[in-house]
Every structure is written in structure tokens, then in C-alpha cells.
ROVOMI-848337 format. One record per residue: residue number from 1; residue in one letter; x, y, z of N, C-alpha, C in turn. Coordinates in steps of 0.02 Angstrom, whole numbers, plus 50000, padded with zeros to 5 digits. Example, Ala and Ser with C-alpha at 12.3 -4.5 7.8 and 13.67 -1.06 7.14 Angstrom:
// ROVOMI-848337
> 1  A  50660  49716  50390  50615  49775  50390  50660  49835  50390 $
> 2  S  50642  49888  50354  50684  49947  50357  50645  50002  50394 $
// end
This chain:
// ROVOMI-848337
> 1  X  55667  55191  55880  55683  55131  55841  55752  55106  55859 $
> 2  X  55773  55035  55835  55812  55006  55866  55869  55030  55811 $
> 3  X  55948  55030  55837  56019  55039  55799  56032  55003  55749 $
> 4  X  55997  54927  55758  56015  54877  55724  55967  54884  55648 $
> 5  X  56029  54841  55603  56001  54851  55556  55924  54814  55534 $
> 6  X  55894  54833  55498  55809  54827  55500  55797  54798  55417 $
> 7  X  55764  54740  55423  55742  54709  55360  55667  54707  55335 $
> 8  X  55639  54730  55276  55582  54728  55287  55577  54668  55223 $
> 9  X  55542  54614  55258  55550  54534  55225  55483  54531  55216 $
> 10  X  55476  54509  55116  55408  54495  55095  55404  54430  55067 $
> 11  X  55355  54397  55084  55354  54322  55086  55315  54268  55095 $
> 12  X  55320  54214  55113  55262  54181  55129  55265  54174  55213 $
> 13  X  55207  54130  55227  55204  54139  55300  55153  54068  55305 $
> 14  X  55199  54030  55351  55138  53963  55376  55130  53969  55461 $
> 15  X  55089  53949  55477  55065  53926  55555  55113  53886  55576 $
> 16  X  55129  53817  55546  55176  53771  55575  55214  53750  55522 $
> 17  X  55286  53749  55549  55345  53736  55510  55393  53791  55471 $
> 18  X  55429  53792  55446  55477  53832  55426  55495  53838  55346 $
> 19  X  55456  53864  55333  55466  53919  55256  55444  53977  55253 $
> 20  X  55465  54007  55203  55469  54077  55215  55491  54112  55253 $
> 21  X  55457  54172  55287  55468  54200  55342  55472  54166  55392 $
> 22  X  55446  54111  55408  55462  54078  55451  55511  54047  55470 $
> 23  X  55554  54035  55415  55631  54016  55396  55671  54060  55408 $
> 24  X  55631  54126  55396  55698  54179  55359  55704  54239  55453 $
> 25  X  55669  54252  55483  55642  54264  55534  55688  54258  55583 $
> 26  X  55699  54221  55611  55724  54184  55682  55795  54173  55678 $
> 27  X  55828  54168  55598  55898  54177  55603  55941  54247  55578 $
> 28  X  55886  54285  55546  55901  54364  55543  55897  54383  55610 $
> 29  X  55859  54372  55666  55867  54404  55736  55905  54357  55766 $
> 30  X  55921  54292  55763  55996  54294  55796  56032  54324  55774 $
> 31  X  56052  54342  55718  56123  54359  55684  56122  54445  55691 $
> 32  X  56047  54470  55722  56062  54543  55750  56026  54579  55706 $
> 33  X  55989  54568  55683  55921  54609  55623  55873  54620  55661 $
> 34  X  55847  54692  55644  55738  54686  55657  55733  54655  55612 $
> 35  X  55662  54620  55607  55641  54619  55545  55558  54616  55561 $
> 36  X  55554  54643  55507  55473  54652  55485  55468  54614  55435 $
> 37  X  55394  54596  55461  55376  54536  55417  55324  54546  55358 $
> 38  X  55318  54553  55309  55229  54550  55282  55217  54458  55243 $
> 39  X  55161  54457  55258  55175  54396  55229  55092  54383  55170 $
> 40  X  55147  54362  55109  55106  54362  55048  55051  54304  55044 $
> 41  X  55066  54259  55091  55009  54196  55079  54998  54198  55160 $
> 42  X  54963  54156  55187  54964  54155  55277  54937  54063  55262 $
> 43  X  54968  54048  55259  54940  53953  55263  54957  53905  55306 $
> 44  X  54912  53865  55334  54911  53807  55394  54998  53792  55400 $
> 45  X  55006  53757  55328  55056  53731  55318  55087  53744  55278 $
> 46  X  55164  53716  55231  55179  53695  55161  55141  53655  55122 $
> 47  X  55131  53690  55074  55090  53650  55009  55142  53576  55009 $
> 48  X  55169  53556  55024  55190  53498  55015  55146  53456  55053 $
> 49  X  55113  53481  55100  55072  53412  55147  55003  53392  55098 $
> 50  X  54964  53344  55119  54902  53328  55089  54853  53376  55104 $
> 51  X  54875  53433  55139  54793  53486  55128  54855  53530  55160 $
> 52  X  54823  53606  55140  54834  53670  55188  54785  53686  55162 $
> 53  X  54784  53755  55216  54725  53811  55213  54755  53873  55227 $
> 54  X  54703  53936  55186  54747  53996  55217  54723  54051  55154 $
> 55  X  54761  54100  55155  54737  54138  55111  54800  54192  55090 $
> 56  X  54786  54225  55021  54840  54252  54985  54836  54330  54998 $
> 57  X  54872  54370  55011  54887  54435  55001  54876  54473  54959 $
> 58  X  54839  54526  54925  54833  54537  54875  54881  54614  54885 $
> 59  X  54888  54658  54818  54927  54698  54791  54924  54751  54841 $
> 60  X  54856  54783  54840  54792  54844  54901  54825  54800  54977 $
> 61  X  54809  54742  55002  54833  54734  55044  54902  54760  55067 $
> 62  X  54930  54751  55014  55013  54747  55037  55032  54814  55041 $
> 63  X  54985  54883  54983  54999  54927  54976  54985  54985  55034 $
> 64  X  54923  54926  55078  54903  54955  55104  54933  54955  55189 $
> 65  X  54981  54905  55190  55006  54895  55239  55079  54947  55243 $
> 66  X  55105  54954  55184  55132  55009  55182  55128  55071  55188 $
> 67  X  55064  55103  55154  55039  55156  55204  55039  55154  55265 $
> 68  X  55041  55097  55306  55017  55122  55389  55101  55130  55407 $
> 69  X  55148  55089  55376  55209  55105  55409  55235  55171  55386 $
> 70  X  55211  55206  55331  55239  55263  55312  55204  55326  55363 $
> 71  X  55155  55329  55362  55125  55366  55409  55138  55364  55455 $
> 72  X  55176  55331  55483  55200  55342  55566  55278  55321  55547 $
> 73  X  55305  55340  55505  55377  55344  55502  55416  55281  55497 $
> 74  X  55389  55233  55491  55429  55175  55502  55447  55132  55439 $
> 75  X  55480  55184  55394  55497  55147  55321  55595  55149  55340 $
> 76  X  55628  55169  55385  55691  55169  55381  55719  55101  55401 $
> 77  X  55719  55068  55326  55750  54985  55333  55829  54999  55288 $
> 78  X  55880  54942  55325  55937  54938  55282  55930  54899  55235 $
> 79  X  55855  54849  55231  55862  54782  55176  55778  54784  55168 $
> 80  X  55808  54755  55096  55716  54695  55086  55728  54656  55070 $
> 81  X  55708  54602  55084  55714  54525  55073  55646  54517  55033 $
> 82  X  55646  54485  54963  55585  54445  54964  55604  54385  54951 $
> 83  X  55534  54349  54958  55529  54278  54920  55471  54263  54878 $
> 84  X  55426  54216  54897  55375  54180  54866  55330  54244  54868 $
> 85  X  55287  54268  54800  55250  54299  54802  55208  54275  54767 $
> 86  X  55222  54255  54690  55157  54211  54666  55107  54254  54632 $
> 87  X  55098  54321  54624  55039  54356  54598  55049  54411  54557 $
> 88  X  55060  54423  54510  55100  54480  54449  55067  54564  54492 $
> 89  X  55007  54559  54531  54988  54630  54531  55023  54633  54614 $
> 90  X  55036  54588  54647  55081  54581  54720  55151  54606  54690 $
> 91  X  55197  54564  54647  55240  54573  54609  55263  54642  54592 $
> 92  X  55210  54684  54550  55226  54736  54545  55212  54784  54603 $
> 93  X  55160  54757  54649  55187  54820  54702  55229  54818  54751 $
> 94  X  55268  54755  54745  55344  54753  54775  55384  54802  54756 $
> 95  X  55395  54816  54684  55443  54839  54638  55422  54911  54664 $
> 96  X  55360  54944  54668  55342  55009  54686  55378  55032  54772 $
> 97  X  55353  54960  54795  55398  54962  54860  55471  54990  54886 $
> 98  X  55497  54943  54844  55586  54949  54828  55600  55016  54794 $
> 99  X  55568  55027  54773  55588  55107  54735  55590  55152  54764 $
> 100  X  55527  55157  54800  55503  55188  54866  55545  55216  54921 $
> 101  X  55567  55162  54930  55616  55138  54983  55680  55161  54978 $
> 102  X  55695  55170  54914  55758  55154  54882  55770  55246  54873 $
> 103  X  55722  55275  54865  55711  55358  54879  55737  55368  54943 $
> 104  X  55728  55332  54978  55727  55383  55061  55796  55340  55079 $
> 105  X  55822  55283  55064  55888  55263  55083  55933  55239  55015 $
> 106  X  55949  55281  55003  55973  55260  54932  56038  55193  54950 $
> 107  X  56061  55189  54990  56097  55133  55012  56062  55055  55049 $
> 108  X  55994  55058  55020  55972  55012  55030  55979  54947  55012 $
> 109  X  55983  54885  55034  56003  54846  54997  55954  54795  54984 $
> 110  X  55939  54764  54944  55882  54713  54902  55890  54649  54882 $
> 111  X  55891  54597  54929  55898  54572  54909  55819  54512  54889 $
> 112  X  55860  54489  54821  55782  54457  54784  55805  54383  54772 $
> 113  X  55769  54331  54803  55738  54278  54783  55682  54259  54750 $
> 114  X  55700  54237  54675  55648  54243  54627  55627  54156  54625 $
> 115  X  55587  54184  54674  55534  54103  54705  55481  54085  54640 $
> 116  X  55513  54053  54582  55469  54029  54538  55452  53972  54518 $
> 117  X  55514  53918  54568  55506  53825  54519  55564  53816  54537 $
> 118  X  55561  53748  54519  55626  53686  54512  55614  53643  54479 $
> 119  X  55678  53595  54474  55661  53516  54434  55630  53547  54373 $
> 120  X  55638  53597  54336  55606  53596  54250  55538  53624  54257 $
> 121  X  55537  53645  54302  55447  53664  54313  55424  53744  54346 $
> 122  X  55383  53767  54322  55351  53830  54362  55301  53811  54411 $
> 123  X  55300  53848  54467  55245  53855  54501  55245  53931  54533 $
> 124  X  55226  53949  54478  55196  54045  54467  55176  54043  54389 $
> 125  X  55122  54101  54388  55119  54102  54329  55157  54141  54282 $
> 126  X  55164  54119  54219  55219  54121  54200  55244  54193  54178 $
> 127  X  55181  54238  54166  55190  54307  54155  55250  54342  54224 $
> 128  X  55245  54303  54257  55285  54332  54345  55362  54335  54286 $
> 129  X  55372  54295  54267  55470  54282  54235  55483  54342  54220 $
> 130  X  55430  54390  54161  55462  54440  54139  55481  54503  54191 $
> 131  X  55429  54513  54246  55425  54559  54274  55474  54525  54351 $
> 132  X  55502  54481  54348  55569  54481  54382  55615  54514  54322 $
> 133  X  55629  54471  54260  55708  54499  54244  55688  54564  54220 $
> 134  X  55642  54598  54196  55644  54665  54184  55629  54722  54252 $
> 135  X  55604  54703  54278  55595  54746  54327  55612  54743  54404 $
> 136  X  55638  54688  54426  55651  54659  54494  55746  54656  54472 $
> 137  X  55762  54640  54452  55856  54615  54434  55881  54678  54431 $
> 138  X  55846  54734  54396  55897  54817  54397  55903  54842  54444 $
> 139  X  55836  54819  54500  55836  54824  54563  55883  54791  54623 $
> 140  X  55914  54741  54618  55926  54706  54654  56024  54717  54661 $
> 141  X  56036  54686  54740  56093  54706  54766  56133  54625  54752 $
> 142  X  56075  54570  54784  56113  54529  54796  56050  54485  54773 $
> 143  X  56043  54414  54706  56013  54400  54690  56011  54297  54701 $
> 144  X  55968  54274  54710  55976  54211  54724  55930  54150  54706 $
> 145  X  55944  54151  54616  55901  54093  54591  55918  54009  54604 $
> 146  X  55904  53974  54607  55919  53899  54582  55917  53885  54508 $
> 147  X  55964  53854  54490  55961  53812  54432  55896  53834  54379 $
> 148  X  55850  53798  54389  55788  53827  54333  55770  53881  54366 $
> 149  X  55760  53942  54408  55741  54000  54401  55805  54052  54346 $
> 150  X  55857  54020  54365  55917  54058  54331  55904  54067  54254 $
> 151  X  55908  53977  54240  55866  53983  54160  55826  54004  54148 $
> 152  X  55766  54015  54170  55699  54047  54151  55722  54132  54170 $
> 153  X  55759  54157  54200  55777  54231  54184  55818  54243  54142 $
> 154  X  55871  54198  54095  55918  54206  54067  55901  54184  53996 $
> 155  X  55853  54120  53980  55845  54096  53916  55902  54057  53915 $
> 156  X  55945  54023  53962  55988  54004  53939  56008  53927  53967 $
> 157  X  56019  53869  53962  56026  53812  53972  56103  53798  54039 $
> 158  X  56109  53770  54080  56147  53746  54107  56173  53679  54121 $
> 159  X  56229  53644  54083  56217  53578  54077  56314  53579  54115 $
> 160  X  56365  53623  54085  56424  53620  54121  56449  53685  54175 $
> 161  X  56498  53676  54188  56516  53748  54234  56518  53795  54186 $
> 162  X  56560  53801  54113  56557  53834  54081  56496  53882  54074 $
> 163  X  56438  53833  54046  56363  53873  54053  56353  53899  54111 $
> 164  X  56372  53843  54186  56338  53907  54248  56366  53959  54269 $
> 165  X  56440  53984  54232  56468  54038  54240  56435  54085  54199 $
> 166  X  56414  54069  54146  56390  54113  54088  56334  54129  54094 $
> 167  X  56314  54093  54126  56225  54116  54159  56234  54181  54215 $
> 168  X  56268  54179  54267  56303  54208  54314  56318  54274  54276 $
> 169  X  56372  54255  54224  56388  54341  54216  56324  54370  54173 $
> 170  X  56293  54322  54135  56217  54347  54107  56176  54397  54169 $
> 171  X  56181  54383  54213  56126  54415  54271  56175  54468  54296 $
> 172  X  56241  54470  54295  56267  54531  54333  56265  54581  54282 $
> 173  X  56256  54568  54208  56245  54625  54181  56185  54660  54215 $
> 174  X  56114  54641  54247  56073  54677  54265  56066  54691  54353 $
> 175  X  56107  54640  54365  56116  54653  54470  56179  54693  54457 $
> 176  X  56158  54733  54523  56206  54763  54548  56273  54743  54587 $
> 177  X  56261  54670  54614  56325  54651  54653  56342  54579  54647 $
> 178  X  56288  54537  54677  56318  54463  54702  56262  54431  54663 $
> 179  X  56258  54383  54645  56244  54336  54605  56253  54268  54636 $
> 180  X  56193  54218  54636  56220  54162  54689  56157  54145  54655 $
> 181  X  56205  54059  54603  56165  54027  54596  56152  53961  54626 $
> 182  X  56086  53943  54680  56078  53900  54732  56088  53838  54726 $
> 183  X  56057  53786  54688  56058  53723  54677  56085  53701  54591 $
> 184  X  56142  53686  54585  56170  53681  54519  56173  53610  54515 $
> 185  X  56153  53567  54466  56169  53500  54445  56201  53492  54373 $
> 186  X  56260  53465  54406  56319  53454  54338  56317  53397  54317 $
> 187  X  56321  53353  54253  56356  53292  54237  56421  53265  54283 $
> 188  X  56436  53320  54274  56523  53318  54299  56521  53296  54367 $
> 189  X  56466  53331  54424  56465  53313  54489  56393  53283  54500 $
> 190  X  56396  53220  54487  56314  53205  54520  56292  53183  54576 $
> 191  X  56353  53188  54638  56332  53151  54676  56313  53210  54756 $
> 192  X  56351  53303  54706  56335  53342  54739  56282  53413  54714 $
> 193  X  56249  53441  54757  56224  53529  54731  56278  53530  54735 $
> 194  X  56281  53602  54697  56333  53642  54684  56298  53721  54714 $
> 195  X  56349  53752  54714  56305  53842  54742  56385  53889  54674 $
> 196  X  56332  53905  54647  56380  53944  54596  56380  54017  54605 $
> 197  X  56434  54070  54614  56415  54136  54616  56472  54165  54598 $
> 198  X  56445  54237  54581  56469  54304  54533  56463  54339  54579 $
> 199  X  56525  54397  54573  56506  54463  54589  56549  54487  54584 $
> 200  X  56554  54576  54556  56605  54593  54523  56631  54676  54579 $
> 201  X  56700  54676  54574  56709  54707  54614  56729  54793  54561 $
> 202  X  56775  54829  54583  56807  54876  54543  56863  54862  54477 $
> 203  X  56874  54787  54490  56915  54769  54428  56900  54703  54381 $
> 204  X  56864  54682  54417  56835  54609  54360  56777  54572  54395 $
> 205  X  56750  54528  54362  56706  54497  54379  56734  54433  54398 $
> 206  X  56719  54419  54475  56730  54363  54505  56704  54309  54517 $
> 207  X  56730  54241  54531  56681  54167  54521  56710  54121  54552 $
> 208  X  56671  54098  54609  56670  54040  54643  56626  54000  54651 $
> 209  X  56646  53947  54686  56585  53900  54694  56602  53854  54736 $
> 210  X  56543  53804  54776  56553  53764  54856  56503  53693  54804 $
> 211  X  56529  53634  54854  56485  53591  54845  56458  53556  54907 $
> 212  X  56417  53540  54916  56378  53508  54971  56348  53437  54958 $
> 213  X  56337  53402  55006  56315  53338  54994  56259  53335  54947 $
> 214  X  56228  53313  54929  56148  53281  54891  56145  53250  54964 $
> 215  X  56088  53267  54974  56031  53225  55050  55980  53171  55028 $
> 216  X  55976  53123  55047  55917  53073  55018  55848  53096  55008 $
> 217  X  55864  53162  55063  55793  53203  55028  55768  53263  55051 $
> 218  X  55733  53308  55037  55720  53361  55021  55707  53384  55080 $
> 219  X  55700  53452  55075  55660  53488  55131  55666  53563  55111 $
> 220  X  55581  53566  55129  55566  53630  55106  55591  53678  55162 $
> 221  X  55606  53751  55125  55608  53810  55175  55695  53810  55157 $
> 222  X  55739  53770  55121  55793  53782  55126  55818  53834  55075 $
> 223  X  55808  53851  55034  55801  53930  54994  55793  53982  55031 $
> 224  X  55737  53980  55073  55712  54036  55111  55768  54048  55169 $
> 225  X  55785  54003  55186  55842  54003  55237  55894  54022  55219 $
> 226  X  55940  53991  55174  55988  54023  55132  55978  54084  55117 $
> 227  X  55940  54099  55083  55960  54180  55083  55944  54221  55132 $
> 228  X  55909  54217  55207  55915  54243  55257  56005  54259  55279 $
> 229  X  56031  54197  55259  56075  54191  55286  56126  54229  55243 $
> 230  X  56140  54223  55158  56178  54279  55125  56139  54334  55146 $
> 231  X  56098  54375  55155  56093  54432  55179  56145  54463  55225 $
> 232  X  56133  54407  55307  56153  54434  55348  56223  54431  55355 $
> 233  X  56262  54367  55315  56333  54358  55317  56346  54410  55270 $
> 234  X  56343  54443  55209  56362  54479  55165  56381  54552  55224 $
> 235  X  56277  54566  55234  56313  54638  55307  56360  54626  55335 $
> 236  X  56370  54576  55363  56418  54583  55427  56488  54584  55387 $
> 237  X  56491  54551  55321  56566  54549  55306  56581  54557  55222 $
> 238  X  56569  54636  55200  56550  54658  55137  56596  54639  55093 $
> 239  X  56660  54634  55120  56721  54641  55084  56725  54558  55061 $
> 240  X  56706  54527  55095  56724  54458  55105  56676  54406  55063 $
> 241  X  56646  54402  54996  56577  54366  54982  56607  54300  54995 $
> 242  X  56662  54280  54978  56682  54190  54987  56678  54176  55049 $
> 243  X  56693  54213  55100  56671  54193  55186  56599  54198  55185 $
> 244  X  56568  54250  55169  56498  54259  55174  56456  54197  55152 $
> 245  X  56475  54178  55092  56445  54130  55048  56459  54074  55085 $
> 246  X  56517  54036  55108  56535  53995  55150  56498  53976  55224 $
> 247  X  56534  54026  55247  56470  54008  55311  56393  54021  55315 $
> 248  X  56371  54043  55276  56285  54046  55266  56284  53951  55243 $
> 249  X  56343  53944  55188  56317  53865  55180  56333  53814  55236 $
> 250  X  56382  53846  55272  56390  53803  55343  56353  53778  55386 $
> 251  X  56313  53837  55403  56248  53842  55454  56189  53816  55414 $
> 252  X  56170  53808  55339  56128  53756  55297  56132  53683  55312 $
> 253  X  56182  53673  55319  56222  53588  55312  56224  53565  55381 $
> 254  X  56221  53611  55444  56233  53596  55485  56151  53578  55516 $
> 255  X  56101  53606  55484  56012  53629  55511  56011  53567  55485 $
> 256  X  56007  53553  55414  56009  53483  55360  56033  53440  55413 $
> 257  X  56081  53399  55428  56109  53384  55453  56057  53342  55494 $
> 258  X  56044  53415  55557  56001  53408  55625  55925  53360  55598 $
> 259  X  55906  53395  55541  55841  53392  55514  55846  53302  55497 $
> 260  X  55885  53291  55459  55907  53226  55425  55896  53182  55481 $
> 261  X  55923  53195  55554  55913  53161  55600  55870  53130  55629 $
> 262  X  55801  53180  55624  55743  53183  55662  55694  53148  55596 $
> 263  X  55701  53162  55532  55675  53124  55495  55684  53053  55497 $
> 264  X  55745  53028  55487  55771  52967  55485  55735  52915  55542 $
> 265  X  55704  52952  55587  55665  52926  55650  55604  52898  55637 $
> 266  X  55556  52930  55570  55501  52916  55547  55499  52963  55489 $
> 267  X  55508  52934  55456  55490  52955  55362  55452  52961  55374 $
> 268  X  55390  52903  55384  55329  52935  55350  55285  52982  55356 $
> 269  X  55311  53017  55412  55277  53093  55437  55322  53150  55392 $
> 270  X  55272  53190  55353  55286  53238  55344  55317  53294  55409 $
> 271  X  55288  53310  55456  55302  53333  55500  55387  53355  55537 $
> 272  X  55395  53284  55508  55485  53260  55522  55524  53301  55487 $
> 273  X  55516  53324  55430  55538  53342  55381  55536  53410  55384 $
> 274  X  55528  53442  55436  55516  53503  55443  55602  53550  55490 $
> 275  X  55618  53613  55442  55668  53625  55472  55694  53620  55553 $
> 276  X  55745  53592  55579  55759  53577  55636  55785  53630  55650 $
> 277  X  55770  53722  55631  55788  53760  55663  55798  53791  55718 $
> 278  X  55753  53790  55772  55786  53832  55831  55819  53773  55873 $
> 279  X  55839  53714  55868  55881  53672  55880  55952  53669  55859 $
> 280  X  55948  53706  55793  56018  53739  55765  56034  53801  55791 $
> 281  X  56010  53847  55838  55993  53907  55850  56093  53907  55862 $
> 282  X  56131  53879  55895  56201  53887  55889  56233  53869  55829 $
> 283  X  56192  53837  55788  56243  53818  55715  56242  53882  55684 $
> 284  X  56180  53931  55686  56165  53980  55647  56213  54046  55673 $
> 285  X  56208  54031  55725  56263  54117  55780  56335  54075  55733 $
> 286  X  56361  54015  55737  56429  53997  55735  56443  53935  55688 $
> 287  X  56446  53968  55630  56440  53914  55553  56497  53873  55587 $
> 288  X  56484  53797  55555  56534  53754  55578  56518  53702  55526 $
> 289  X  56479  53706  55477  56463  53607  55436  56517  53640  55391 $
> 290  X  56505  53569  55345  56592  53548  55297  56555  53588  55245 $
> 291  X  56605  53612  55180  56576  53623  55131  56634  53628  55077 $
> 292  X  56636  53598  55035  56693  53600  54996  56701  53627  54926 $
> 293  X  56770  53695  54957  56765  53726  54887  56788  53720  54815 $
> 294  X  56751  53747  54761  56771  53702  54687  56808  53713  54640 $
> 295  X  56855  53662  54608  56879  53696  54562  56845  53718  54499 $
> 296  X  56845  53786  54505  56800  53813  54430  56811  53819  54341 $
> 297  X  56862  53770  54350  56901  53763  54281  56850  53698  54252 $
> 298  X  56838  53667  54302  56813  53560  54270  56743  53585  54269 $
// end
């Protein structure tokens, strides 16, 4: 087996375009990761287009794919990444996973994207919420909701910084380290996301935060990407989460950016809209977009 450190990433998986693993993939092995992939859905496309096709992973599947790597030795990972899973009995045999795992390298690190919704809305069912914050968060190293996943693990509303700090230290009571909340919308700033995060060292609990443009519009797979990217910036630079956090959003803004470009050419293709990643393949080795950091008092 290879020196380098080894991720075993659970997730979704499309044929064409970039979410999920397909996002998360290609810039963990630039940045110097194996990674193994399992993937919880296998679909044409993103559900965002007018049709996909494909099919879901079930719990036995997944459990069973783990047997074959255990039997021939190949459970020695430094990370797990998940994302989109979508299925409470998948769900819990993640958690059996990580435990698992978490036996034979007790320095393992976990990091969890709790892929449940945005904009005020679920898309999982809703029984999935409890069995993230009770059973996935005690687990976890380095954790990375948006805005409404944060609330829906916390019970708790975010309308100023005040609240998205308090949400933040709400979740480090149950994570173990970093806390990073993804897409924040303030009164105060509407014309940017915000990226809010916690993490507490040997003497207090710490808090920063970046703002980034608002884009005229969306694009899926950028979650999945982001936290590829705190993963691998955190490894490489433990001591450091405000660099880490920084340039993971650098190399976001800079793909955005690329992506924004190729859209702007023809909206009306979905297609366009699809991450302009291995075209960023140097933004991602060498963060370089703007990102500006906040004052956390306003």
C-alpha cells in the first residue's frame, strides 16, 4: 500500500459532472490522498437536470463492501469523508463503519458532511437529523453543515453573527475539533455567503469567519468540494485552521470563478453549470481567489 495518506470517501456518485465523489475525488489526489471511493447512489446525473437514472446503495451493500476490504487487509485509512447518503439503515451502517475503523486507528480522522437541505428545506428523510446529531457529531473530527443543516442539528435559528457563533459553539460541545459552518446568510451582509467556524484548541474556543461573493447562481457539487478541500488543507496544516479554512475557500472561488465563465456562454444548458474542475486542476495544487476576512464582532 501506498505512504500517502488514504481516505475512505462515502457518497454520492454521477456518470457526468461533478458532485459528490466526483467532486471530492480528483482534488484529494492532487493534493496527495488515495482515496477510495464507495458510492451511495450511482446516477446518470445531478438531480438538478430534467431526468436522471441510477440506483441507491443499500446498508448490506455497503456492509458488504466492507467485508471485502477487511478481508484482504485494506481498512488502514487516515480519513472518512462522507456526504450525501439519504437512507437511515445506509446512515447507520456508516456509524458502524467509523467505529470500526476508529478501533484499528484510533487517530483516525472523520470528517462529516451532514448532506440534508438548504434554503429552509429537507431533502432526506427526516428521521436521518436525529441519527446525525446523536450518533454521527460524537463521532466526528471536523464537521461541515450549511446554514439550515446547522439549524436542523442544533434546534436553533440563525438570523445574526451572534446566533451563528452560538450555533458553532452548540456543535463543538459534541465534535471533537473544527466546526465550519458553510453558507451563512446575515441581514447584516446580504450581498455575501459567509463561512463561519469554531474550533477549540487547549485554551478556548476559537472563531472566525471569510466572506465570499454571492454568484448570480448556483452550482451544484460545491459542498462536496469544499470539504474535500478542508480535509486535505487541515492534514497538511493542523496547527493552522485559518490558513486551512482560507485556502480551501480560495481554490472554491477560483473553480466558481472558471465555472461562472463557461456558464455565462449559454445559460440555458444545464450542462454549463457543471464544475469547471480539472480546468482548475492548478487553482486547487495553489489557492490564489480573494476571500475576505470578517469582523466577528458586527
Amino acid at each position: 500500500m501506498s505512504g500517502s495518506p488514504r481516505v475512505l470517501s462515502i457518497q454520492s456518485h454521477v456518470v457526468c459532472g461533478y458532485v459528490g465523489n466526483k467532486a471530492a475525488t480528483f482534488p484529494l489526489q492532487l493534493l496527495g490522498f488515495d482515496v477510495d471511493a464507495v458510492n451511495t447512489v450511482q446516477f446518470s446525473n445531478h438531480t438538478g437536470y430534467a431526468v436522471f437514472t441510477g440506483k441507491r446503495l443499500s446498508d448490506d451493500e455497503l456492509l458488504e463492501l466492507f467485508k471485502g476490504l477487511e478481508r484482504n487487509d485494506l481498512l488502514r485509512y487516515s480519513h472518512v469523508l462522507i456526504g450525501y447518503i439519504g437512507n437511515k439503515k445506509v446512515l447507520n451502517a456508516v456509524v458502524a463503519i467509523v467505529n470500526s475503523l476508529r478501533l484499528q486507528n484510533p487517530d483516525l480522522i472523520f470528517v462529516c458532511d451532514p448532506v440534508m437541505g438548504d434554503d429552509g428545506k429537507l431533502y432526506v428523510p427526516p428521521d436521518l437529523v436525529d441519527v446525525y446529531a446523536k450518533e454521527l457529531l460524537p463521532l466526528a473530527n471536523i464537521l461541515t453543515p450549511n446554514q439550515f443543516e446547522a439549524e436542523q442539528l442544533t434546534g436553533m435559528v440563525i438570523r445574526t453573527m451572534a446566533d451563528a457563533l452560538a450555533c458553532v459553539d452548540a456543535l463543538l460541545l459534541f465534535v471533537s475539533g473544527v466546526v465550519v459552518i458553510t453558507s451563512v446568510t446575515l441581514d447584516s451582509h446580504p450581498q455575501d455567503i459567509l463561512i463561519v467556524v469554531g474550533y477549540k484548541d487547549a485554551k478556548a474556543t476559537n472563531h472566525f469567519g471569510f466572506a465570499v461573493e454571492r454568484l448570480p447562481c448556483s452550482f451544484s457539487g460545491t459542498g462536496d468540494l469544499f470539504s474535500a478541500l478542508i480535509l486535505a488543507h487541515i492534514h497538511r496544516t493542523p496547527q493552522d485552521i485559518r490558513g486551512s479554512v482560507r485556502n480551501s475557500l480560495r481554490s472554491i472561488q477560483s473553480v466558481l470563478q472558471r465555472t461562472m465563465t463557461v456558464w455565462s456562454k449559454n445559460k440555458s444548458n444545464m450542462s454549463s453549470r457543471e464544475l469547471a474542475l480539472i480546468d482548475s486542476k492548478d487553482d486547487i495544487e495553489h489557492p490564489s481567489g480573494v476571500v475576505r476576512e470578517l469582523d466577528m464582532t458586527t
